[in-house]
Backbone as a printed PyTorch tensor [residue, N CA C, xyz], in Angstrom:
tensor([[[  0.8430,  -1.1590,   0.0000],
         [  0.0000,   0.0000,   0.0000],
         [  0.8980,   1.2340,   0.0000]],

        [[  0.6030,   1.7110,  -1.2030],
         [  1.6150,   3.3520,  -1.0490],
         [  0.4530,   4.5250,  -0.3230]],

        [[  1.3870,   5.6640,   0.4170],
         [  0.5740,   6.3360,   1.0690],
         [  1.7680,   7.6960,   0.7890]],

        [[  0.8060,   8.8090,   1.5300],
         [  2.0580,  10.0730,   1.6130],
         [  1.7550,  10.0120,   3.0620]],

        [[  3.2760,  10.5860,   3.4340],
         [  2.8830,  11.0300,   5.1090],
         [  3.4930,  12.6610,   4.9640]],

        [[  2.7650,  12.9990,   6.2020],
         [  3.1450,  14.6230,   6.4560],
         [  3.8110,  14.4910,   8.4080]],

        [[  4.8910,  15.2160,   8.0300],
         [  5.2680,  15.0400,   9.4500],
         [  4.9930,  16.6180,   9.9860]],

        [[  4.6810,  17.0290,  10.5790],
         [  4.2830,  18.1210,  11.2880],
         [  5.3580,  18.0230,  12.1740]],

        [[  6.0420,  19.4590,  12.6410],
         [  7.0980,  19.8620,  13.7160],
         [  6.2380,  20.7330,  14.4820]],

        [[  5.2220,  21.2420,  14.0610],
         [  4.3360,  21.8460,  15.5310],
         [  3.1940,  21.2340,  15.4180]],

        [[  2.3250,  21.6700,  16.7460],
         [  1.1220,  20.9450,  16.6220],
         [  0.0450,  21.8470,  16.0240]],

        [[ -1.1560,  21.6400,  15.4680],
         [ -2.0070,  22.2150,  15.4930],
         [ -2.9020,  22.2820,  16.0070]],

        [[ -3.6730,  23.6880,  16.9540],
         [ -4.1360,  23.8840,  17.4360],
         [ -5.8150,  24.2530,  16.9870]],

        [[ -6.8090,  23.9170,  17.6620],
         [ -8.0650,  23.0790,  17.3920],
         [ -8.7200,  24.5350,  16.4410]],

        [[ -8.1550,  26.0760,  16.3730],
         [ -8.6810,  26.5940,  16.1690],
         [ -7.5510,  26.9150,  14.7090]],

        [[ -6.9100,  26.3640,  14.4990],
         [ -5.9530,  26.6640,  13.0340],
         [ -6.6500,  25.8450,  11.9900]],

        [[ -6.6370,  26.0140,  11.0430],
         [ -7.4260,  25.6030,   9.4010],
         [ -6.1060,  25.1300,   9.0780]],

        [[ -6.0820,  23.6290,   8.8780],
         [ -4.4460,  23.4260,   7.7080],
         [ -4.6320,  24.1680,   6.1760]],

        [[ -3.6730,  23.9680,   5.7320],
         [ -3.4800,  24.6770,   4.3890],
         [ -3.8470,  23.5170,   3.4380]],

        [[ -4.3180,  23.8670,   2.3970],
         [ -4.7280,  22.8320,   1.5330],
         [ -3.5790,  22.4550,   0.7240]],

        [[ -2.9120,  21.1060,   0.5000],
         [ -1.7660,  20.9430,  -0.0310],
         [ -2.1970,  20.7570,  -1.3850]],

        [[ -1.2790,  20.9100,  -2.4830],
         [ -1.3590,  20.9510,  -3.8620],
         [ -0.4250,  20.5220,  -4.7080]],

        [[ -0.1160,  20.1120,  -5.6550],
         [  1.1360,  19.9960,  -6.1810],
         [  2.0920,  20.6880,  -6.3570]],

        [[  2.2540,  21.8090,  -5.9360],
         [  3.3240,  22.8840,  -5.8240],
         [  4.0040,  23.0600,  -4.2430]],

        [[  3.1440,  22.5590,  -3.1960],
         [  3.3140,  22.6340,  -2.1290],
         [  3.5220,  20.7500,  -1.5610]],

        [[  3.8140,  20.0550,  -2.1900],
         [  3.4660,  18.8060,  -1.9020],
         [  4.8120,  17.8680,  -2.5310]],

        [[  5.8110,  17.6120,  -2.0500],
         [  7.1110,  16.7880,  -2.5310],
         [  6.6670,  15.4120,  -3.1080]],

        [[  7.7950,  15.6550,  -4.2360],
         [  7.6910,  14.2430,  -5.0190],
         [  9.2450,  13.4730,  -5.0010]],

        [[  8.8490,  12.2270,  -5.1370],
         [  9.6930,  11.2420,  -4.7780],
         [ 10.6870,  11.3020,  -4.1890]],

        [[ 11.6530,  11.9300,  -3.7400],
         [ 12.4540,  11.8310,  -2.4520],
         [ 12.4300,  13.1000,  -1.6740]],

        [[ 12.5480,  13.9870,  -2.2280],
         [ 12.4810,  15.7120,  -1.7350],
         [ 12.0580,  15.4820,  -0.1600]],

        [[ 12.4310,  16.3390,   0.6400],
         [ 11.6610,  17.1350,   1.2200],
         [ 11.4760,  18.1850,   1.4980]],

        [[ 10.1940,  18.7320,   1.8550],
         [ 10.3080,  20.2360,   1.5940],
         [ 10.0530,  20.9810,   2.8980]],

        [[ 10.6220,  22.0550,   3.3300],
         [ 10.0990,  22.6870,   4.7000],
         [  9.3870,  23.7780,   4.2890]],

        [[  8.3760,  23.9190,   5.2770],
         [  7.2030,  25.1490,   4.9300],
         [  7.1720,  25.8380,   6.4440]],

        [[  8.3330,  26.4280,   6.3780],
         [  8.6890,  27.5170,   7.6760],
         [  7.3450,  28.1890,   8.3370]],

        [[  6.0370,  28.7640,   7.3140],
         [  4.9740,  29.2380,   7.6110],
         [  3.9970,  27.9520,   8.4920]],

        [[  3.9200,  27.1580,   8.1560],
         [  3.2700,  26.2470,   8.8400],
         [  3.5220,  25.0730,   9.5150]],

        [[  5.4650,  25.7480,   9.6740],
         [  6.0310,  24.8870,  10.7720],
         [  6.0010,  23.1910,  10.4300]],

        [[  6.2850,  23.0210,   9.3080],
         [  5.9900,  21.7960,   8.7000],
         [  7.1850,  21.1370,   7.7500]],

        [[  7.7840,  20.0070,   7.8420],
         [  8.5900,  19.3460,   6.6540],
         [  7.3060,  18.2350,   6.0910]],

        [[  7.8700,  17.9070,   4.6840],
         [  7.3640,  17.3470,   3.9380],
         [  7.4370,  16.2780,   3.7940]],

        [[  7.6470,  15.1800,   3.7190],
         [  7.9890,  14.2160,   2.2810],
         [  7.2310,  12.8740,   2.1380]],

        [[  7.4400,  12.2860,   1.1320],
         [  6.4930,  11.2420,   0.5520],
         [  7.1460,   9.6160,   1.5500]],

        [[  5.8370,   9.0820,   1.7160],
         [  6.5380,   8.0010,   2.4380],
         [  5.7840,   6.4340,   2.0970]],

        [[  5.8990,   4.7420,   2.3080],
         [  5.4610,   4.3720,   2.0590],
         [  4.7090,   3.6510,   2.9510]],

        [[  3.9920,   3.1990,   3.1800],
         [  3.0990,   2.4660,   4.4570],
         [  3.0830,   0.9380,   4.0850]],

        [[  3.9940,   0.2140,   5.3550],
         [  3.9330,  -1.3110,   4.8660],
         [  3.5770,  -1.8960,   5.8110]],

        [[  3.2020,  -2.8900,   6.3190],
         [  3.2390,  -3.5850,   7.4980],
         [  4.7440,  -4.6270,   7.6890]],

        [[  5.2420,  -4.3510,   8.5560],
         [  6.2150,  -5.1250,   8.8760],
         [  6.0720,  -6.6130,   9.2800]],

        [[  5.7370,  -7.6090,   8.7930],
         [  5.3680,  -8.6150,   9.4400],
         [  6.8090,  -9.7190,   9.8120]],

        [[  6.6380, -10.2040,  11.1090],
         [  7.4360, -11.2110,  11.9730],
         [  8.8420, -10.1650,  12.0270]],

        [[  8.5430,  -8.8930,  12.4660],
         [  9.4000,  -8.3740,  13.0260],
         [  9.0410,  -8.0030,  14.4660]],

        [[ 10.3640,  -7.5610,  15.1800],
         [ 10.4260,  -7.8450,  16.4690],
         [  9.1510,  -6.2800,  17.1320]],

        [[  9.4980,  -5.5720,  15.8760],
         [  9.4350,  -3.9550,  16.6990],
         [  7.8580,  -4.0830,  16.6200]],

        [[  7.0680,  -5.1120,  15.8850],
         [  5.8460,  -4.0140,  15.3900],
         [  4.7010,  -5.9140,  15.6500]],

        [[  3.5100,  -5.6600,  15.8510],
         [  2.6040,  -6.6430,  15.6010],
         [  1.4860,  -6.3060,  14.2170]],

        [[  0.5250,  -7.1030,  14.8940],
         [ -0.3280,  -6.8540,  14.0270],
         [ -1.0340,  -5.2960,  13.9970]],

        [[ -1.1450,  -4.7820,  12.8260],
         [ -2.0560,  -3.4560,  12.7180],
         [ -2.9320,  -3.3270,  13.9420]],

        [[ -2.9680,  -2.1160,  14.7520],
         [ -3.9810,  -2.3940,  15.8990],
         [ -3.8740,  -2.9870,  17.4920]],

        [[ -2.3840,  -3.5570,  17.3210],
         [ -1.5540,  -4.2640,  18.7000],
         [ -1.1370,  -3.1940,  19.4900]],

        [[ -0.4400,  -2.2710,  18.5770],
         [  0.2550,  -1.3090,  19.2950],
         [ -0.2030,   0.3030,  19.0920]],

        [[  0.1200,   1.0460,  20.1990],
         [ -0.2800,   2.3490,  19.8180],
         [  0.7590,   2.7300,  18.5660]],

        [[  2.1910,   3.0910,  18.6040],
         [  3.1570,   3.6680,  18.0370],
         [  3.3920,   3.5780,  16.7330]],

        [[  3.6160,   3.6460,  15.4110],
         [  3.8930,   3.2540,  14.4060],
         [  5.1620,   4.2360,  14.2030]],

        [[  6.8600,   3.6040,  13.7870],
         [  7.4490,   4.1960,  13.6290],
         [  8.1230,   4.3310,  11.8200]],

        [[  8.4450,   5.7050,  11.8630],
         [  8.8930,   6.1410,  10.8020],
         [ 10.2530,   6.1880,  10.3030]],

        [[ 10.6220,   5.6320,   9.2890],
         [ 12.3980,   5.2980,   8.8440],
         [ 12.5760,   5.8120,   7.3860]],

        [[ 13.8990,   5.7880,   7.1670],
         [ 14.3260,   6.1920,   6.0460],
         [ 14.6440,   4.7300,   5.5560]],

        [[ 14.8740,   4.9540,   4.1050],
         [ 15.1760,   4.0500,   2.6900],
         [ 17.2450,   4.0560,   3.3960]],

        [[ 17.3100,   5.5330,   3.5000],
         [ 18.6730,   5.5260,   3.2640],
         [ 19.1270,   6.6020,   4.5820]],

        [[ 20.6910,   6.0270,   4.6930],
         [ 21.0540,   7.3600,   5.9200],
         [ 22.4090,   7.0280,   5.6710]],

        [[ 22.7340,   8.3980,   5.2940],
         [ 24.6690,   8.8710,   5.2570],
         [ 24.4320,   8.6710,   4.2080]],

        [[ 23.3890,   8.2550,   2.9520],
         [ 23.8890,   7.9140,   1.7530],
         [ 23.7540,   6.4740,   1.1970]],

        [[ 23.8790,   5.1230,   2.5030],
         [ 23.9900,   3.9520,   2.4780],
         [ 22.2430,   3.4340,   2.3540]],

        [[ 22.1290,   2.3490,   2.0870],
         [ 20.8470,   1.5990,   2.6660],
         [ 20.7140,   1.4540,   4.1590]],

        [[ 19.2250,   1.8520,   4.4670],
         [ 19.3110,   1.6210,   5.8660],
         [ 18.9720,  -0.1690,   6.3680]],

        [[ 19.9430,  -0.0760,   7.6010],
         [ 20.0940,  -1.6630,   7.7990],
         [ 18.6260,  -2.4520,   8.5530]],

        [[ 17.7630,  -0.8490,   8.8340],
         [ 16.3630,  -1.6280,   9.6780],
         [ 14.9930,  -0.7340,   8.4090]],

        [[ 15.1910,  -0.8740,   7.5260],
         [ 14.2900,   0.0720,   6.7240],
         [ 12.9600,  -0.9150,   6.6930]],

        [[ 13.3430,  -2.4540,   6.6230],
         [ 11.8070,  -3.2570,   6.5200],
         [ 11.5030,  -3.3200,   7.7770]],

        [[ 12.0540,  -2.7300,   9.2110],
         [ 10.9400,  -2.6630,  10.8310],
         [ 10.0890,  -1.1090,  10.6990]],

        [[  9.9440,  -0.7450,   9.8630],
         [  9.5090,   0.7080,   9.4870],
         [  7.8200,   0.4600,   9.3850]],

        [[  6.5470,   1.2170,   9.9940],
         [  5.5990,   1.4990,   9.4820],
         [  5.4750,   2.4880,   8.2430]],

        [[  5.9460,   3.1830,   8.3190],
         [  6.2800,   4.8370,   7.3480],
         [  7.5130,   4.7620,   6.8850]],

        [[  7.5410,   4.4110,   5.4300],
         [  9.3140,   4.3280,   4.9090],
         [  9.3810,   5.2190,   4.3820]],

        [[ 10.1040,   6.6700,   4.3370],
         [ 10.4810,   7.5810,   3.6680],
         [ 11.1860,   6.8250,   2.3680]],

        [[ 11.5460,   7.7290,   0.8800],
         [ 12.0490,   7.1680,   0.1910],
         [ 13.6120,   7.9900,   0.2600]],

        [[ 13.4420,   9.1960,   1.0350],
         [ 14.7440,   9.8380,   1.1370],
         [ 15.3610,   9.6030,   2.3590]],

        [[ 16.6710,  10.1620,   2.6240],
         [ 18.2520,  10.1930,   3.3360],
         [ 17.3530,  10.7930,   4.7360]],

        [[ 17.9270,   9.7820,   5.8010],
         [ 17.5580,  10.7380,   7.1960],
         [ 18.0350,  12.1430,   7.1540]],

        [[ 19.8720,  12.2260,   6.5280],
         [ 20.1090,  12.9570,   6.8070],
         [ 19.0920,  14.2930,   6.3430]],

        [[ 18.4930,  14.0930,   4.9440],
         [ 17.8480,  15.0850,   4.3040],
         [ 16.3120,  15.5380,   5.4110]],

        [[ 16.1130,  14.6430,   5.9350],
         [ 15.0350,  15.0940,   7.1170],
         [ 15.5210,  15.8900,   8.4050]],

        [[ 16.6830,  15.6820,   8.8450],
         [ 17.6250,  15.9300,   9.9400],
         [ 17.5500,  17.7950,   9.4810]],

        [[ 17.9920,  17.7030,   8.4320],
         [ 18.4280,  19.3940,   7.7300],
         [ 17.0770,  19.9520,   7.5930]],

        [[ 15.9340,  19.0780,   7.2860],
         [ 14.6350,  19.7310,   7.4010],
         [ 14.1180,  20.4860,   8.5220]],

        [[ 14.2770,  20.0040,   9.8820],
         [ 14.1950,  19.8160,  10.6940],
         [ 14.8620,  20.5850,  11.3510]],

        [[ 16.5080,  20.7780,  11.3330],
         [ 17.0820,  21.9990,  11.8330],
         [ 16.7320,  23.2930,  10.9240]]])
């Protein structure tokens, strides 16, 4: 199942309207994008279920679902299939989002 995820760096508060995303505002295939105005990085991610791994059960077992990169430093990442949310880009490129 492919999906997009949006990671939010602030929260939103019950009385803020999100912004309607669009294809100009919305990253494609590895990018990510920061939107300083709405306190937000971007990027496209894939949604898998990890099955007979240690970190994760069945859909619905656990509260947490965690999010990983494809790649970090450049390399393949060595835990990318314990991932709920697989980015297709570099941690590092989220790390720089982020700062």
């Amino acid at each position: 199942m492919i999906g997009a995820f949006l990671l939010s760096t602030l929260a939103l508060f019950a009385d803020d309207a999100p912004a309607s995303y669009t294809p100009d505002n919305t990253p494609k295939g590895d990018e990510v994008m920061v939107d300083t105005g709405a306190g937000e990085i971007r990027f496209g991610a894939r949604v898998q279920h990890p099955k007979d791994k240690p970190c994760i059960d069945d859909f619905g077992q656990r509260v947490q679902a965690f999010v990983g990169c494809t790649k970090a430093g450049g390399k393949p990442a060595e835990f990318a299939d314990h991932f709920v949310f697989l980015a297709g880009t570099d941690t590092d490129n989220v790390y720089r989002g982020l700062a």
